[in-house]
C-alpha positions, 0 to 999 in steps of 0.5 A: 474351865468355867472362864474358857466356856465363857471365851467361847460364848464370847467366841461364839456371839462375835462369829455370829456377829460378824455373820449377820454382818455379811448377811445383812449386806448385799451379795459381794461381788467382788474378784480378788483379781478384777481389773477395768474391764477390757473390751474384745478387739474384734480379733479372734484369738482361737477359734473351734480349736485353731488359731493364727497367733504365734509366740515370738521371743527373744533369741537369746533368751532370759531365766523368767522369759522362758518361764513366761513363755512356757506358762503362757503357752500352757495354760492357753493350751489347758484352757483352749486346747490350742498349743501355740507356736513359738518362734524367735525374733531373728529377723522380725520387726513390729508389722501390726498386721501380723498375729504375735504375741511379743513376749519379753525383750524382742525386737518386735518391742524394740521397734514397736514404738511401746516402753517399758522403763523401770522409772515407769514400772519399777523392776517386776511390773508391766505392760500389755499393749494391743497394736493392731493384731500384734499383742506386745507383754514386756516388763522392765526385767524378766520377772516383770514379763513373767508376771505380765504373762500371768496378767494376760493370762488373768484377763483372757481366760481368769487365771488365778493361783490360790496354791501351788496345787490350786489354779483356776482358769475357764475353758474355751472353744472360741476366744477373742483378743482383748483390747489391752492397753494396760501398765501395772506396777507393784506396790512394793518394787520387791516382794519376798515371803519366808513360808516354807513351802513358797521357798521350796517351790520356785514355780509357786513363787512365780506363780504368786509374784514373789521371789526368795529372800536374798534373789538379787542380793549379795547378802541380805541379812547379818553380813559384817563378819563375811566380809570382816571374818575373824577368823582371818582378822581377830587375832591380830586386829582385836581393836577392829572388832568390839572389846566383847568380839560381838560387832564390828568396831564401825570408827576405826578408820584402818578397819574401814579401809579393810572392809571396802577392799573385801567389799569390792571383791565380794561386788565384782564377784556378784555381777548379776546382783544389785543390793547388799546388807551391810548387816550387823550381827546378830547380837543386841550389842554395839562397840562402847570403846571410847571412839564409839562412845564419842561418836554415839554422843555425837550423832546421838545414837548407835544407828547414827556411828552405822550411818556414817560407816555406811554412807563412807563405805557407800561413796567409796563404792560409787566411786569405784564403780563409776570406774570400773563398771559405770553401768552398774548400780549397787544399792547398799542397806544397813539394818535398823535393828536392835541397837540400831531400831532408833532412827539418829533425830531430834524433834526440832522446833516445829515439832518434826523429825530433823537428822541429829548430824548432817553425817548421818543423811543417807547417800542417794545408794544407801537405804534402811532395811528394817526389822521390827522384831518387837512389833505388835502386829496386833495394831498398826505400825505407825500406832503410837500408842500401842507399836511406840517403837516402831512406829517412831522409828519409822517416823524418824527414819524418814528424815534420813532415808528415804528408801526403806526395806523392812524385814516383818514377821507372820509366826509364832516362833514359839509355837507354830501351831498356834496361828498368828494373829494378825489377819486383821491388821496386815492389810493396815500394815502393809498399807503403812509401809507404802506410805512411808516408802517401803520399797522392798518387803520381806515377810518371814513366817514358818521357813523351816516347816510346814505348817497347820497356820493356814500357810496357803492363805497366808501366802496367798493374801501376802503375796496379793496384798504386797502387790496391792495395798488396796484390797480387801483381806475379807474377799480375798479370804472368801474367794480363797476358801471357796476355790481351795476348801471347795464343798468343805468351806463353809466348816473351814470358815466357821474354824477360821472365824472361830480361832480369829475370834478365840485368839483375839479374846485370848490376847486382850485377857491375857495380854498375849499381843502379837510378837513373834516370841509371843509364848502359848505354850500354856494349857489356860491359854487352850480351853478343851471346850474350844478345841473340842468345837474345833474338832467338830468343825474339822468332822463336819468338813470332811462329811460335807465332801462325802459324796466325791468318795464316788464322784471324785475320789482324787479330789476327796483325797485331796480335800480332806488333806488340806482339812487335816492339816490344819486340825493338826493345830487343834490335835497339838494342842489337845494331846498336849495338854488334855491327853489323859481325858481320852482312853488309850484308842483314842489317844494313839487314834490322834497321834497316829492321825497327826504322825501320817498327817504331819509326814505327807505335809512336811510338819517338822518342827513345832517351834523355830528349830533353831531357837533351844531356849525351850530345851529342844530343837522343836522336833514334832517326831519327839513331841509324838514320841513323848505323847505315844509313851504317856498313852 
């Protein structure tokens, strides 16, 4: 016990530490969402509750154009009280002295003379231009215009998402029509996040900029045995497979043959889709028949055979495709991952990464999708020292593909309540991974669940931070707790600064790094004295909101809401392990404040419910039924 109240003293002087820090400097200025400032036109937009512009959109329109299109003429109407009127491009042309805002793939854009290219922009990024009194808000897609909608919406009235029960905007009387000449383009071209509740609710995706893993994707993740079923081939065919029947065996030449023809099948049955994993399966094994054996030798590792497999099968289908469908692109990935995490070089005489073969160079519609599983998200990816793995297999990679999709991790799966600790380096990271040509990202957290690790800020700085590397995590986390914890932000960001700082003590004594199998469930890594200050800081949050119980009582509702669901955490941890140091009231007090809690917000599971290695499938219901019979 002694040693844990040491931690927290330690705990204690960093917090403090990092609070002098900020004390110390000038006030930050700085808006998460801030841009070059953009001058009025002159233009009045709405003026005493009236205005002249109307909304025109295609007439034959797409998904996200009618999503933008809706979004644009809600929020106007919340912050202006002014509804605007749509109407559809038939018949129109671009006439600058007419007040539209062009929104999407309008003949207005067609004939106004302004670009919108995916070269330029990538697939989601966009334009906003002003000519004359015409506004045109165009990307390369849909999704690129969606989220030009919601840059329009930033600069004319500061419309900002912190959560999908969570949007800022200011109201106007009068409001002028900006200046705009603007282009903006993602840093990641595809940006998807795994948190439960940004997968479940597609208007908070859009809203964030960030889609569902797989959108666009005819598989995005272990796929041989789709396309190859045992059931239909195994039977007869074992030699396709590898002796154990856990992969495909990648050198047999019949086998291969087999598996464009599904392939091609599969494709022409996704004509709306653009990319597809050729994934291995789940399995750290690799075929070892004596074809494989040679082949490993000859292109020096497992993931050199799956180069060659790939880049046949891709040529196969480009091949193919220029007949059949010349327009169409098919960008096809392969994982590193496992067996397959080694990139296929050799360090040549000057000391860099050359392909170990000529084979193994990707085709121009190949690319790596790669999944650090054993990451140390404690340091930087490209840390040698500490992430040896990783960052050599991204270094290697580079020699061979030059387009990356990389599948990363933000949870615990062992414990979704402990949080996971890599607030500090995910900026560091994801700027890494721009500059080694990362295209798409996808970061899986606790996608069976809710969960009490502060999923809106992760999804929150994840979402900002895979659009721009650039920011910075600590004022994208101040504004965040301002706007969401409003009056209780000052005791969620002493919890928050507290657990940063705990967790980190913790893992430097105990040599817990950040993994996502890293293993907490053990009652030393959890000092009572340090949940017990927790908890007071939870108490405190909720007296500080007091006063809306009459002002607004909504609100207060909703407020000590998003506070519980983060002591959920501290309550897990305490019933777990300290249980027995409570009388009898308070124990069912805190369970039934975590069962009410944990039901309103979705908490099902307490570990991967897919992961038994820990003899159940995480349920939290049996974790609160164990807890009430030792009351």
């Amino acid at each position: 016990m002694r040693k844990f109240y040491r931690i927290i003293c330690i705990a204690a002087v960093i917090v403090m530490a990092l609070c002098l820090a900020a004390c110390s400097e000038k006030e930050p200025t700085y808006n998460p969402e801030e841009k070059p400032t953009i001058p009025s036109s002159g233009i009045a937009f709405v003026s005493d509750g009236t205005t002249d512009y109307k909304v025109v959109v295609p007439e034959s329109m797409q998904k996200k154009e009618i999503v933008a299109r809706n979004e644009l003429v809600e929020f106007i109407k919340r912050a202006t009280g002014v509804e605007l009127t749509v109407i559809n491009d038939n018949g129109l042309s671009f006439d600058p002295s007419e007040k539209y805002i062009s929104v999407g793939n309008t003949e207005i854009l067609r004939s106004s003379g302004v670009t919108v290219t995916q070269s330029e922009l990538t697939l989601d990024g966009y334009k906003i231009v002003r000519k004359g009194n015409t506004v045109i808000i165009a990307g390369p897609t849909d999704y690129g215009t969606l989220y030009g909608v919601y840059g329009f919406l930033a600069h004319e009235i500061g419309f900002e998402v912190y959560a999908e029960d969570e949007i800022k905007y200011e109201t106007y009387a009068s409001l002028d029509m900006l200046d705009f000449d603007i282009a903006e383009a993602p840093d990641f071209e595809k940006r998807q996040v795994g948190y439960y509740e940004v997968y479940q609710n597609t208007e908070y995706r859009d809203r964030m900029r960030v889609e569902q893993h797989g959108h666009d994707w005819i598989y995005g993740s272990h796929s041989h045995f789709a396309i190859m079923p045992k059931a239909t081939y195994y039977a007869a065919h074992r030699d396709w497979y590898s002796a154990d029947g856990t992969q495909l065996c990648l050198t047999n030449e019949e086998m291969r043959k087999e598996f464009v023809s599904n392939l091609k099948t599969i494709i022409a049955n996704h004509p709306d889709d653009s990319y597809i994993l050729l994934g291995e399966e789940d399995s750290a094994t690799f075929c070892d028949c004596d074809n494989c054996k040679a082949a490993i030798s000859k292109y020096g590792t497992e993931s050199g055979v799956d180069m060659v497999f790939v880049n046949k099968v891709a040529r196969d289908i480009k091949e193919w495709l220029a007949v059949t469908d010349p327009d169409r692109v098919i960008n096809i990935g392969t994982f590193a991952y496992l067996k397959t995490i080694p990139a296929p070089v050799k360090i040549n005489d000057k000391g860099e990464y050359e392909p170990f073969h000529p084979e193994v160079v990707a085709e121009d519609n190949v690319f790596i999708y790669f999944a650090p599983l054993h990451a140390n998200y404690s340091y930087g990816f490209l840390d040698e020292k500490e992430n040896a793995e990783t960052a050599l297999s991204l270094k290697g990679w580079q020699a061979v593909c030059p387009t990356f999709c990389i599948w990363t991790y933000s949870a615990n799966f062992y414990n979704y309540f402990a949080n996971f600790n890599n607030w500090g380096t995910q900026a560091l990271q994801y700027t890494q991974l721009k500059d080694v040509g990362v295209k798409v990202i996808y970061d899986m957290g606790t996608w069976d669940t809710g969960a009490p690790s502060f999923e809106r800020l992760r999804t929150y700085l994840t979402s900002k931070l895979m659009w721009d590397t650039t920011l910075d995590t600590r004022e994208l986390t101040d504004d965040f707790m301002n706007n969401y914890y409003k009056g209780a932000a000052p005791q969620m960001k002493n919890y928050y600064n507290l657990m940063r700082s705990y967790l980190e003590i913790v893992r430097i004594e105990n040599n817990l790094d950040a993994t996502c199998y890293v293993n907490y469930n053990q009652s030393k890594y959890w000092s009572k004295a340090y949940l017990d200050q927790c908890l007071g800081y939870f108490d405190q949050a909720v007296k500080d909101i007091a006063p809306l119980i009459e002002d607004d009582p909504t609100l207060y509702e909703v407020l000590v809401n998003r506070i519980k669901i983060e002591k959920l955490s501290v309550l897990f941890f305490t019933l777990q392990f300290y249980q027995q140091s409570y009388t009898p009231a308070e124990q069912t007090a805190m369970i039934d404040e975590f069962e009410a809690v944990a039901k309103v917000n979705n908490v099902m599971y307490w570990h991967e419910h897919t992961n038994l290695s820990q003899g159940d499938d995480g349920s939290v219901a049996l974790r609160i039924e164990a807890w009430r019979l030792a009351v």
